[in-house]
PyMOL Python script that loads the backbone (N, CA, C, O; Angstrom):
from pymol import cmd

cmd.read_pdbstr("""\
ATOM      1  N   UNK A   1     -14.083 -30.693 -34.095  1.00  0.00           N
ATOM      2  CA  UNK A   1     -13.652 -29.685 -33.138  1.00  0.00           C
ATOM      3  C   UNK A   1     -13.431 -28.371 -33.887  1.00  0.00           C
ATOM      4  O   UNK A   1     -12.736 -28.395 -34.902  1.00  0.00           O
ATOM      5  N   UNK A   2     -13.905 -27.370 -33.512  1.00  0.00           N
ATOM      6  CA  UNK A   2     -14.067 -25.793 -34.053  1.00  0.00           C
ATOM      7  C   UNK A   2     -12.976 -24.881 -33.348  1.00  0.00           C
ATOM      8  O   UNK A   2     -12.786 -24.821 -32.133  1.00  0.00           O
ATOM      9  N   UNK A   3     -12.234 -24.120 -34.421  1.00  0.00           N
ATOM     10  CA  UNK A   3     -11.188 -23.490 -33.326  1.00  0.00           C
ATOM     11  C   UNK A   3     -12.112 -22.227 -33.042  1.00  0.00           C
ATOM     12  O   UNK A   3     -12.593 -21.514 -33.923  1.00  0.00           O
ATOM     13  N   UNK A   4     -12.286 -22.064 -31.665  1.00  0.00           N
ATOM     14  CA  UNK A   4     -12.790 -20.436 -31.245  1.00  0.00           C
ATOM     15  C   UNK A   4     -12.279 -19.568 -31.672  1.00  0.00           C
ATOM     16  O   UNK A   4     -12.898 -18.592 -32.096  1.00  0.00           O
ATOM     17  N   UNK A   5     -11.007 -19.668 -31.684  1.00  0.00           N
ATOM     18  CA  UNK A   5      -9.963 -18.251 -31.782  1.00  0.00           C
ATOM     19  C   UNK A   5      -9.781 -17.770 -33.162  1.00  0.00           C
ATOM     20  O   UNK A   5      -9.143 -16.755 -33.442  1.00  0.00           O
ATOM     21  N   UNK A   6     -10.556 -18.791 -34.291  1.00  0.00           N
ATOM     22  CA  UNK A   6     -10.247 -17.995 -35.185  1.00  0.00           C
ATOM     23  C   UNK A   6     -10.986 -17.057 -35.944  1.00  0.00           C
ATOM     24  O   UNK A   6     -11.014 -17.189 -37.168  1.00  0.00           O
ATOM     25  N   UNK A   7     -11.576 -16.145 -35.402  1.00  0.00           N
ATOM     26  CA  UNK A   7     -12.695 -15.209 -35.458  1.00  0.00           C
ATOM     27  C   UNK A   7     -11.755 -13.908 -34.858  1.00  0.00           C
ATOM     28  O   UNK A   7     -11.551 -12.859 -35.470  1.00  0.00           O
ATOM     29  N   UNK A   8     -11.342 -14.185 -33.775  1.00  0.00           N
ATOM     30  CA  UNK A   8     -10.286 -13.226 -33.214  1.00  0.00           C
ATOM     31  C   UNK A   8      -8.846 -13.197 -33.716  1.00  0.00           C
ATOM     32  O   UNK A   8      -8.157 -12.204 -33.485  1.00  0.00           O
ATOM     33  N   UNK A   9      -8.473 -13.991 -34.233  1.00  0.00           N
ATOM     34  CA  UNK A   9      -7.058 -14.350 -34.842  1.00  0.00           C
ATOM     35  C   UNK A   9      -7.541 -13.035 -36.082  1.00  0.00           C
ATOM     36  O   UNK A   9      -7.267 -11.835 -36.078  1.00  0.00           O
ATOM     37  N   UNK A  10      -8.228 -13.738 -36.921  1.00  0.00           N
ATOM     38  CA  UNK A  10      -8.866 -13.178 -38.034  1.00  0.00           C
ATOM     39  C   UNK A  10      -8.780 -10.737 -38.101  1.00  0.00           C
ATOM     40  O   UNK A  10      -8.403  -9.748 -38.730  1.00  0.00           O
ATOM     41  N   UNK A  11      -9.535 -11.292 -36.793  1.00  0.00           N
ATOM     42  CA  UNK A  11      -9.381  -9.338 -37.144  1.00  0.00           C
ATOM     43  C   UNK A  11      -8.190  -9.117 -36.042  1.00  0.00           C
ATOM     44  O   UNK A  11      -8.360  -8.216 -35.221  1.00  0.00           O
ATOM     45  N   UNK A  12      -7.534  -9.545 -36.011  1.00  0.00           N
ATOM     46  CA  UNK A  12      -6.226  -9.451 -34.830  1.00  0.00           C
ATOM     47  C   UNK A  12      -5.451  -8.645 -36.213  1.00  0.00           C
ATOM     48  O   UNK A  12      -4.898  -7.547 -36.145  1.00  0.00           O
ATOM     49  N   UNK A  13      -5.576  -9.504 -37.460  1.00  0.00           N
ATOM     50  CA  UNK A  13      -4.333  -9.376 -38.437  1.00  0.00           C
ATOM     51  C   UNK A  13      -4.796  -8.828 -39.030  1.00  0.00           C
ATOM     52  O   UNK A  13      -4.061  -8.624 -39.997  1.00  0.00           O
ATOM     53  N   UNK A  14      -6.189  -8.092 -39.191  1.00  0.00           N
ATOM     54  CA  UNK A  14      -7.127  -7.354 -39.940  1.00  0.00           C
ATOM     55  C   UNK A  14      -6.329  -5.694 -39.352  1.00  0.00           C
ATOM     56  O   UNK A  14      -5.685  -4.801 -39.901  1.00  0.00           O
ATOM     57  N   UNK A  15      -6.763  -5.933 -38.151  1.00  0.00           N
ATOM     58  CA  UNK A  15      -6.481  -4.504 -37.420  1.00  0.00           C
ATOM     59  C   UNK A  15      -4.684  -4.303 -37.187  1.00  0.00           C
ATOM     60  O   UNK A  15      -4.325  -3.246 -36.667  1.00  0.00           O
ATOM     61  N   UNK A  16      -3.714  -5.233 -37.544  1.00  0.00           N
ATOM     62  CA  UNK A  16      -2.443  -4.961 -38.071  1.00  0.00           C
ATOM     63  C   UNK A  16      -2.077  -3.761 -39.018  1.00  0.00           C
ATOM     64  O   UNK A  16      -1.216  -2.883 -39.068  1.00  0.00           O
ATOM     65  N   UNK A  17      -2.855  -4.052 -39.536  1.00  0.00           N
ATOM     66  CA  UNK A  17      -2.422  -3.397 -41.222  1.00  0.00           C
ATOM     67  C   UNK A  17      -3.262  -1.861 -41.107  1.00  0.00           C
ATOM     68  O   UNK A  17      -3.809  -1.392 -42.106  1.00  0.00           O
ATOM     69  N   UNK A  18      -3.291  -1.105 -39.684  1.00  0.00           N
ATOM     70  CA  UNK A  18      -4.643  -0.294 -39.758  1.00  0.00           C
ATOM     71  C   UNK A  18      -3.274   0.525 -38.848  1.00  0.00           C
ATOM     72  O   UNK A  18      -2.476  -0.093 -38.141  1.00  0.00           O
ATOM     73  N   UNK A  19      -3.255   2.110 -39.089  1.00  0.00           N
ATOM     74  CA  UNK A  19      -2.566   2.760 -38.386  1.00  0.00           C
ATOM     75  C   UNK A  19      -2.779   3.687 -37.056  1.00  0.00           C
ATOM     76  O   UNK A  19      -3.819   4.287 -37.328  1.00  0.00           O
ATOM     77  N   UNK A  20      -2.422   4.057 -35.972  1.00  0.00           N
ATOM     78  CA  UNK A  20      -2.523   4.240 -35.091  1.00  0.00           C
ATOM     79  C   UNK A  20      -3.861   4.881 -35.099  1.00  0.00           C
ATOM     80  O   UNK A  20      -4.863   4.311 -34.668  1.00  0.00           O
ATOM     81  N   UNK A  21      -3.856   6.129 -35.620  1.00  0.00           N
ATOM     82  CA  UNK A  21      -5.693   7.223 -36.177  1.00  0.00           C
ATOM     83  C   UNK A  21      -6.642   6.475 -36.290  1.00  0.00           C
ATOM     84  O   UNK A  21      -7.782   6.547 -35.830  1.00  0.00           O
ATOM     85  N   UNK A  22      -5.998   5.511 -37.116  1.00  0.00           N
ATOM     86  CA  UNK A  22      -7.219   4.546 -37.291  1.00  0.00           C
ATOM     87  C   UNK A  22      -7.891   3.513 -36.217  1.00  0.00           C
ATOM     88  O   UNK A  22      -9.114   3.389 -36.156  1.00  0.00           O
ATOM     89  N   UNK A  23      -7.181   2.931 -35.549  1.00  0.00           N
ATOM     90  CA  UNK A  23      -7.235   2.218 -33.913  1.00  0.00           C
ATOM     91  C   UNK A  23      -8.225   3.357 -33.072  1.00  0.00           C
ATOM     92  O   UNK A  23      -9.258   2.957 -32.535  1.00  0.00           O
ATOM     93  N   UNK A  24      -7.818   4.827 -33.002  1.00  0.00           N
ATOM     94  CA  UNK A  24      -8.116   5.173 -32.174  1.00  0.00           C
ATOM     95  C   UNK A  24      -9.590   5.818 -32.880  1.00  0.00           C
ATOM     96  O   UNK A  24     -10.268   6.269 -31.957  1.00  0.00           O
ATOM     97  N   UNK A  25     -10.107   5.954 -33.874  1.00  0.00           N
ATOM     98  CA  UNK A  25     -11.295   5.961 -34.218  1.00  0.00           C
ATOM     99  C   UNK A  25     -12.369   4.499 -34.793  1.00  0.00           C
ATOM    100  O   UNK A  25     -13.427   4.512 -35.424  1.00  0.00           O
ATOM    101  N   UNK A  26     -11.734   3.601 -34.375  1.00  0.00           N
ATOM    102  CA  UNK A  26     -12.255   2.496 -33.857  1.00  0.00           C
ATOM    103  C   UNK A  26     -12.908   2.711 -32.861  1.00  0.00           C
ATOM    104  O   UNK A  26     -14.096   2.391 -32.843  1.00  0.00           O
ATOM    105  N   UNK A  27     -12.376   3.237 -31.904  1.00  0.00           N
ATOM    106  CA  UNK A  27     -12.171   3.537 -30.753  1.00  0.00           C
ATOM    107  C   UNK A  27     -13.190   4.324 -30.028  1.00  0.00           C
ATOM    108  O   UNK A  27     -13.829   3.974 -29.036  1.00  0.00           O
ATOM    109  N   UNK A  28     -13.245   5.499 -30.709  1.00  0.00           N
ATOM    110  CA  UNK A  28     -14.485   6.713 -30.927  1.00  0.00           C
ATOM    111  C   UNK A  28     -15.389   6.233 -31.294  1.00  0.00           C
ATOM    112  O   UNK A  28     -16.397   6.612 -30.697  1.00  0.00           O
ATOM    113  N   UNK A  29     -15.610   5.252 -32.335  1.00  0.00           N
ATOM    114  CA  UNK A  29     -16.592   5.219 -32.842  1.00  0.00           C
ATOM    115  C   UNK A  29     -17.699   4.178 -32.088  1.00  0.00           C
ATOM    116  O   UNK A  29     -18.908   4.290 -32.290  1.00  0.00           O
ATOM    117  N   UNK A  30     -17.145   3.197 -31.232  1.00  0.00           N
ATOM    118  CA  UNK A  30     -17.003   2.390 -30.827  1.00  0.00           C
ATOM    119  C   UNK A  30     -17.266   2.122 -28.839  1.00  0.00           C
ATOM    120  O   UNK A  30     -17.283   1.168 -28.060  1.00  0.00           O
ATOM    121  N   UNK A  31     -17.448   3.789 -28.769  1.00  0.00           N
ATOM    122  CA  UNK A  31     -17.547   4.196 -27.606  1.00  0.00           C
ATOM    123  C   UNK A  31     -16.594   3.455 -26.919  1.00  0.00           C
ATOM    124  O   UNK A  31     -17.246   3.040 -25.961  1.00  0.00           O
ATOM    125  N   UNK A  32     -15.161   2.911 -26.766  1.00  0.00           N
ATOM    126  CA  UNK A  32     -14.389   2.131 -26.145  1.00  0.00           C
ATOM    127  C   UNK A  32     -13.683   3.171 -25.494  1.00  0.00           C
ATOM    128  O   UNK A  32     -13.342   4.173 -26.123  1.00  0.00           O
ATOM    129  N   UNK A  33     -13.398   3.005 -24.123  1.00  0.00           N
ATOM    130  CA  UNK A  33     -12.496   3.988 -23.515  1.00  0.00           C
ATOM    131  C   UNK A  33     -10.930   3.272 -23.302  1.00  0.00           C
ATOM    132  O   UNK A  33     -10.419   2.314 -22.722  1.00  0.00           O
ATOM    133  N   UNK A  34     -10.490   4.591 -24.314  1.00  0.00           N
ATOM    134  CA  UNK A  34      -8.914   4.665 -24.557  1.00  0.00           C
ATOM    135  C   UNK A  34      -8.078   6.071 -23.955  1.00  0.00           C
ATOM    136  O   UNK A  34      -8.520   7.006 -23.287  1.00  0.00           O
ATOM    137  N   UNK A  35      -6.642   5.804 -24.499  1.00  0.00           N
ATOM    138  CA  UNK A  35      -5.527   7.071 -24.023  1.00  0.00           C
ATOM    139  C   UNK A  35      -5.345   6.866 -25.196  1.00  0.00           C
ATOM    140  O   UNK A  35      -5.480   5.882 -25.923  1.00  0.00           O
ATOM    141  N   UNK A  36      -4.805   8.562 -25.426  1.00  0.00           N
ATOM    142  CA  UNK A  36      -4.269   8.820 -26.852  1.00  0.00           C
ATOM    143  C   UNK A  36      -2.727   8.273 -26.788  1.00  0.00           C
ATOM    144  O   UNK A  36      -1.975   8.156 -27.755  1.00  0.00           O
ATOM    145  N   UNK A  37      -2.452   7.989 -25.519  1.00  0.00           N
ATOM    146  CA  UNK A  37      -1.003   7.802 -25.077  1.00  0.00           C
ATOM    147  C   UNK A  37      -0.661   6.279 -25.247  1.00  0.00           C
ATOM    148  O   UNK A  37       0.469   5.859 -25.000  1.00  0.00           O
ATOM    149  N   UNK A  38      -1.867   5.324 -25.757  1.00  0.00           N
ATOM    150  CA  UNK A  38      -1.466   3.995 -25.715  1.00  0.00           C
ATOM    151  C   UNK A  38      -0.807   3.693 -27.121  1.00  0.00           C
ATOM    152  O   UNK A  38      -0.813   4.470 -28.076  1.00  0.00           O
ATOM    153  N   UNK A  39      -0.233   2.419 -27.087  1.00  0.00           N
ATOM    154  CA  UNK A  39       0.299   2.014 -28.416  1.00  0.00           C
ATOM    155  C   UNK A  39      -0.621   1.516 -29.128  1.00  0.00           C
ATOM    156  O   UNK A  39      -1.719   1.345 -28.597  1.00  0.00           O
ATOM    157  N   UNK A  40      -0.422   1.154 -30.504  1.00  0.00           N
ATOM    158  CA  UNK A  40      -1.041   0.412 -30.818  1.00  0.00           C
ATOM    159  C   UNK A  40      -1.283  -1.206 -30.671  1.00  0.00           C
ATOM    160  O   UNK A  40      -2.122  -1.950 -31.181  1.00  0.00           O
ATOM    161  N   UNK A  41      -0.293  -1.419 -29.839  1.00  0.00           N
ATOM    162  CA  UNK A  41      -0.556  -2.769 -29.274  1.00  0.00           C
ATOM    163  C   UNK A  41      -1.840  -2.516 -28.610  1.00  0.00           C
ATOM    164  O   UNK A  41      -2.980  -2.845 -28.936  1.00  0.00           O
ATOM    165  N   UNK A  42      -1.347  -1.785 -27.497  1.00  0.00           N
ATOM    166  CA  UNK A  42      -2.342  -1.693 -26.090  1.00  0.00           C
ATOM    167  C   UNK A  42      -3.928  -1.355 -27.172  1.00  0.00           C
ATOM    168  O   UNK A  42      -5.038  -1.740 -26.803  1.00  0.00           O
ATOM    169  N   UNK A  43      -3.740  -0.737 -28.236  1.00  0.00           N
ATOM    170  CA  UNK A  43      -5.338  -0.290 -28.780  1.00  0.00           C
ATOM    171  C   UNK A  43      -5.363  -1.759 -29.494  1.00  0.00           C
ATOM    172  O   UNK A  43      -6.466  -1.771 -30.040  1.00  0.00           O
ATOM    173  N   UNK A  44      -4.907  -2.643 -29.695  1.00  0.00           N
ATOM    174  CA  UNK A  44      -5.462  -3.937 -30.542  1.00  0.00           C
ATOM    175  C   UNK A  44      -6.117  -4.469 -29.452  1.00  0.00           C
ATOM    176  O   UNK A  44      -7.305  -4.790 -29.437  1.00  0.00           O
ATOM    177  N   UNK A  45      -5.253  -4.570 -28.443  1.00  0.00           N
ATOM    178  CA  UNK A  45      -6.026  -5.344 -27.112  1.00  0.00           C
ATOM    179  C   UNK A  45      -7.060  -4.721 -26.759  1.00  0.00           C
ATOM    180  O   UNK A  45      -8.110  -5.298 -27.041  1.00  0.00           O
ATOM    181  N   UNK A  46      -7.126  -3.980 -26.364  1.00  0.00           N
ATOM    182  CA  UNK A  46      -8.871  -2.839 -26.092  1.00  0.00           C
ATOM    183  C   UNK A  46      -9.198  -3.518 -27.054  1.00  0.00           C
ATOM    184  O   UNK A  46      -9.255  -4.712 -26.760  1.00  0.00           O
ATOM    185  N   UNK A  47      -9.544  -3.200 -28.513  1.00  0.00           N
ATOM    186  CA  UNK A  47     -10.710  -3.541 -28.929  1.00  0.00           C
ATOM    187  C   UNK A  47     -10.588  -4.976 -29.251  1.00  0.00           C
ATOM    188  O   UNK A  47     -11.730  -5.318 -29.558  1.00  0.00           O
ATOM    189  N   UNK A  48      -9.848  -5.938 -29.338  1.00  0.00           N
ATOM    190  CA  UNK A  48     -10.039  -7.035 -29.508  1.00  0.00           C
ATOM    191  C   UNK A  48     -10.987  -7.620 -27.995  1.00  0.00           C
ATOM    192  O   UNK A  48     -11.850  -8.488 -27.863  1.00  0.00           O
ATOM    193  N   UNK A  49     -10.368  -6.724 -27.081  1.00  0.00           N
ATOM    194  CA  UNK A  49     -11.184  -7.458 -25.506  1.00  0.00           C
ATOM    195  C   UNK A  49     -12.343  -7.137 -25.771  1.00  0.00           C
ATOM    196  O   UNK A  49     -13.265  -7.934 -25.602  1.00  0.00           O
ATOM    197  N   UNK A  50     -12.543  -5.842 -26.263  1.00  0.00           N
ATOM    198  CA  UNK A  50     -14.155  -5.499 -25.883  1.00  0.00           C
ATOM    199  C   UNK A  50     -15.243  -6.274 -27.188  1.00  0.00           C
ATOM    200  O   UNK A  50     -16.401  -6.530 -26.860  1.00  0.00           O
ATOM    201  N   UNK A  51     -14.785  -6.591 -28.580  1.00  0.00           N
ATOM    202  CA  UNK A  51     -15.536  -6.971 -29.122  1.00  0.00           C
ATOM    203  C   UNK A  51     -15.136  -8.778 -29.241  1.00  0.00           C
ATOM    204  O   UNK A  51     -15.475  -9.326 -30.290  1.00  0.00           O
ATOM    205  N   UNK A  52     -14.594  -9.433 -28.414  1.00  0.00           N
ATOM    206  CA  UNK A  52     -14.472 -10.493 -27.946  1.00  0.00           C
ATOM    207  C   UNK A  52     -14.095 -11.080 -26.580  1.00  0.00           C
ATOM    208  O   UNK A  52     -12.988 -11.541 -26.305  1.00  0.00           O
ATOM    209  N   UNK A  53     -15.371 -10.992 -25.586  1.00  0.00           N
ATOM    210  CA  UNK A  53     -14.446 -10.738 -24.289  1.00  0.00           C
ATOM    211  C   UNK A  53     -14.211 -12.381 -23.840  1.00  0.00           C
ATOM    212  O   UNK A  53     -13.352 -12.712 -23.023  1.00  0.00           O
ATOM    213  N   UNK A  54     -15.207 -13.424 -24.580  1.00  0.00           N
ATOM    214  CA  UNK A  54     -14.703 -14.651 -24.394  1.00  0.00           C
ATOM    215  C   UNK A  54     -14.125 -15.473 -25.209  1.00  0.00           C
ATOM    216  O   UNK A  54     -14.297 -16.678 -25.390  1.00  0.00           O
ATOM    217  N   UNK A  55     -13.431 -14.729 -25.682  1.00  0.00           N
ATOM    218  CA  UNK A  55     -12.076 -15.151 -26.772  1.00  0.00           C
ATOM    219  C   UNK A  55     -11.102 -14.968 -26.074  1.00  0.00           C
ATOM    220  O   UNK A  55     -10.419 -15.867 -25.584  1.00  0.00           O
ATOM    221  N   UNK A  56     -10.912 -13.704 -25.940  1.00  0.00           N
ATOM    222  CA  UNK A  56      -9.813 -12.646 -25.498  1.00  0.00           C
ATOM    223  C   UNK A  56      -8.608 -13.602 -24.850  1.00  0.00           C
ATOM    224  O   UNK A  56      -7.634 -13.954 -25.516  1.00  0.00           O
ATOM    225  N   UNK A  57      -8.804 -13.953 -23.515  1.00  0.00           N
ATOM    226  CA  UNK A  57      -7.907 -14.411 -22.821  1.00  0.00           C
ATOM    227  C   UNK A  57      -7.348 -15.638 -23.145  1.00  0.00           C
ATOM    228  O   UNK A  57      -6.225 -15.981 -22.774  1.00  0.00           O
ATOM    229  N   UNK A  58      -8.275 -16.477 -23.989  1.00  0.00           N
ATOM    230  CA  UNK A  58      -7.924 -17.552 -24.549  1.00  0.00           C
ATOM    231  C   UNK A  58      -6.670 -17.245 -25.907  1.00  0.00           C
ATOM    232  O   UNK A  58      -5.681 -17.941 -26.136  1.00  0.00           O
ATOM    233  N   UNK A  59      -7.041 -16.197 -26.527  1.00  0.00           N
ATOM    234  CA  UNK A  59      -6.150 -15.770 -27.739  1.00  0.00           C
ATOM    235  C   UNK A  59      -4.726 -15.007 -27.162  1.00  0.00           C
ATOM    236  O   UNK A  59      -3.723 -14.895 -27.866  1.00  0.00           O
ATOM    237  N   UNK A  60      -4.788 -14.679 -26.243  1.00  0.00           N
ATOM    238  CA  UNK A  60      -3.165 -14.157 -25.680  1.00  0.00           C
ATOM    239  C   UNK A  60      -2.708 -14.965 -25.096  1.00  0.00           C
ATOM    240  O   UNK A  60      -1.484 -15.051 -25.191  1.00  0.00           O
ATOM    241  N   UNK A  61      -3.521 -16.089 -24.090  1.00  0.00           N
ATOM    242  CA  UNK A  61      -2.981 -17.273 -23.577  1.00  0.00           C
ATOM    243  C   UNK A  61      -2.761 -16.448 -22.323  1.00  0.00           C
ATOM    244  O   UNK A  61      -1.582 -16.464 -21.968  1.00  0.00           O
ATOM    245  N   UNK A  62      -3.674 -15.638 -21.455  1.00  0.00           N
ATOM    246  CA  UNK A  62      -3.774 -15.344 -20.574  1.00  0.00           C
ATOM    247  C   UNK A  62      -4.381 -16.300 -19.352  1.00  0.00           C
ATOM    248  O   UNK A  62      -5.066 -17.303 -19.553  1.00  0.00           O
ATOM    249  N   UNK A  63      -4.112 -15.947 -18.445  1.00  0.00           N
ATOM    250  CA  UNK A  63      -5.358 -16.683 -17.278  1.00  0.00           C
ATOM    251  C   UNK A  63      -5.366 -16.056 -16.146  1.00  0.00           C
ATOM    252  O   UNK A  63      -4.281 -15.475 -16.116  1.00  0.00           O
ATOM    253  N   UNK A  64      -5.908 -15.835 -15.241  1.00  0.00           N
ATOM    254  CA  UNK A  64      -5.960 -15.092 -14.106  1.00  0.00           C
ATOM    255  C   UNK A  64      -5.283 -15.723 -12.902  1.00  0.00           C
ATOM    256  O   UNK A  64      -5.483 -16.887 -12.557  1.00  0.00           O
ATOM    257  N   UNK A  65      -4.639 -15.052 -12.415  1.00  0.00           N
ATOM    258  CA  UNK A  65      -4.360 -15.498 -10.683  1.00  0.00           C
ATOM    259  C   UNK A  65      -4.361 -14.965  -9.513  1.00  0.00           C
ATOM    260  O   UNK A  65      -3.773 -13.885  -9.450  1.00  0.00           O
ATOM    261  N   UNK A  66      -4.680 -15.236  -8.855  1.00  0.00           N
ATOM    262  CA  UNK A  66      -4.722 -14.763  -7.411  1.00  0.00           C
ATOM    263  C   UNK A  66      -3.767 -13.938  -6.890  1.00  0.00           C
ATOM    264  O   UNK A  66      -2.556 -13.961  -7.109  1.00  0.00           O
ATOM    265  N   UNK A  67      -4.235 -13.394  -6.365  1.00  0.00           N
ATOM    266  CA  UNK A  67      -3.063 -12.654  -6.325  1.00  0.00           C
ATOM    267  C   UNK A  67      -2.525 -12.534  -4.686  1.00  0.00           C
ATOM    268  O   UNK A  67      -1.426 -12.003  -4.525  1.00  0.00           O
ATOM    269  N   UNK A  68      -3.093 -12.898  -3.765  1.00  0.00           N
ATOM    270  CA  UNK A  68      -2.615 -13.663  -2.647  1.00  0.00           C
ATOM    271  C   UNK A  68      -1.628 -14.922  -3.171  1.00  0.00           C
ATOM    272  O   UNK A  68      -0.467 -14.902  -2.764  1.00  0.00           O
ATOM    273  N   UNK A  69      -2.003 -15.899  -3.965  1.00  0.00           N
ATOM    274  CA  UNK A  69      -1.525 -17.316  -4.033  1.00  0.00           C
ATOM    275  C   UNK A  69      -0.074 -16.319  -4.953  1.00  0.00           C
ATOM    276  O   UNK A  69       0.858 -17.053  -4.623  1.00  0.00           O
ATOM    277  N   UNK A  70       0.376 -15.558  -5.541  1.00  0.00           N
ATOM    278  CA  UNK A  70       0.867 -15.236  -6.266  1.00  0.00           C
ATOM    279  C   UNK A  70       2.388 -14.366  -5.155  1.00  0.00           C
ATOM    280  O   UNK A  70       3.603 -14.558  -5.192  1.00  0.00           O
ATOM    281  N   UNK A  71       1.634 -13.544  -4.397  1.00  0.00           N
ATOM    282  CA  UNK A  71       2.773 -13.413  -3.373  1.00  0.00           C
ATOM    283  C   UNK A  71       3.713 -14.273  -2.208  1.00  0.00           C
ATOM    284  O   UNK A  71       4.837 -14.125  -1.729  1.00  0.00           O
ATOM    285  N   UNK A  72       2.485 -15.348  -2.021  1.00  0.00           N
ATOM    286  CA  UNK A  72       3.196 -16.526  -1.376  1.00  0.00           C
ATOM    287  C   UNK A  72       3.797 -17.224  -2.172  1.00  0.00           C
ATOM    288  O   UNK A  72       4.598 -17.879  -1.505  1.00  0.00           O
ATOM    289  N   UNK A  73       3.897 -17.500  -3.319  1.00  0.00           N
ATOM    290  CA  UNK A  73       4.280 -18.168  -3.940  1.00  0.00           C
ATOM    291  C   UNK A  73       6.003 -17.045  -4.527  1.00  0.00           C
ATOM    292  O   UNK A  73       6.886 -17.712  -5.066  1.00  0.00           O
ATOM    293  N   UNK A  74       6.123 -16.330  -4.447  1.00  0.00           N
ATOM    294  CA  UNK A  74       7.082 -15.323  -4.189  1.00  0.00           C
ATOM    295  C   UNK A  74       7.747 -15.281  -3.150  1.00  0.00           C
ATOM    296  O   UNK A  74       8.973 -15.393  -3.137  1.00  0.00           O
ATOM    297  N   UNK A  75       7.044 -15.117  -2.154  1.00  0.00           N
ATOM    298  CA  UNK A  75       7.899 -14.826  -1.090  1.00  0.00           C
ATOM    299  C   UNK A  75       8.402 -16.819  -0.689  1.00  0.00           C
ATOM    300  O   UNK A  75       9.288 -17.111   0.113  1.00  0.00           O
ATOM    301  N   UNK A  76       7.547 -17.899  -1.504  1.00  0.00           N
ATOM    302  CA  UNK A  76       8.375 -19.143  -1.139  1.00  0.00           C
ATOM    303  C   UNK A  76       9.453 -19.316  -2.026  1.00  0.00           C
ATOM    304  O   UNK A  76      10.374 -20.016  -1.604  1.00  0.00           O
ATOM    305  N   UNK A  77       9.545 -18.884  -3.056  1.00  0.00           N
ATOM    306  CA  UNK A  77      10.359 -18.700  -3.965  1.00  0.00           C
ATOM    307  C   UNK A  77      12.053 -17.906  -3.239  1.00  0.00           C
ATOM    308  O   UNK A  77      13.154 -18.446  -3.129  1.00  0.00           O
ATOM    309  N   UNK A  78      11.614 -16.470  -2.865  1.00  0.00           N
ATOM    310  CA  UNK A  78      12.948 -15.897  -2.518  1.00  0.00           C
ATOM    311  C   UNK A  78      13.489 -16.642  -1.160  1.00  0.00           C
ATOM    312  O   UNK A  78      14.619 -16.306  -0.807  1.00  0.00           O
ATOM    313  N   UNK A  79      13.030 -17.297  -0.623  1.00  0.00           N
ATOM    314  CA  UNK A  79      13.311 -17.996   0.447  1.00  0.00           C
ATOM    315  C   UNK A  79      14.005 -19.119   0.355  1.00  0.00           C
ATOM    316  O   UNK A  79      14.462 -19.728   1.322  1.00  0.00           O
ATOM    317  N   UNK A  80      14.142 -19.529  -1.118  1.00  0.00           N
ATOM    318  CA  UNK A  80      14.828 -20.451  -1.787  1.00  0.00           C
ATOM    319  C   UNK A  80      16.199 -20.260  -2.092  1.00  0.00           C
ATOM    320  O   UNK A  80      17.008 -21.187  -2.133  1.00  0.00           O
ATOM    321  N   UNK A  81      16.572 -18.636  -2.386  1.00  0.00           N
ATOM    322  CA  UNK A  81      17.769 -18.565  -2.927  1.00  0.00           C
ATOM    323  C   UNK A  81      19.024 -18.400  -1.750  1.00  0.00           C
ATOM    324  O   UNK A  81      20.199 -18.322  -2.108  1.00  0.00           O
TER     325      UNK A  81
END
""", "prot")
cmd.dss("prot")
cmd.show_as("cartoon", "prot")
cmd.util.cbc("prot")
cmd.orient("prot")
């Protein structure tokens, strides 16, 4: 068994050690559309999404949801308390 994620793990901690200028001419160079206003969190995620987009969600431990099932599931929730 092969871990996927560690290709993305890998320049996750690569692009740590890299300072904000530097993220954002990643960035430039890279044609990735950014804000000069983001952190450098938000710029690890940009380019980690864009040069791994089927890693990505697997490496933050993201997943998608509905977002109907997500308000009912809210509004069954406050109906609880």
């Amino acid at each position: 068994m092969t871990d996927t994620t560690y290709p993305i793990r890998v320049r996750y901690f690569t692009l740590q050690n890299l300072n904000k200028n530097q993220l954002i001419n990643i960035c430039k160079t890279q044609d990735y559309i950014y804000n000069s206003i983001y952190s450098k969190l938000q710029l690890y995620h940009l380019i980690l999404r864009n040069e791994y987009p089927n890693e990505f969600d697997e490496f933050i431990n993201f997943c998608e949801v509905d977002k109907e099932e997500l308000i009912d599931r809210i509004n069954e929730l406050g109906k609880k308390k």
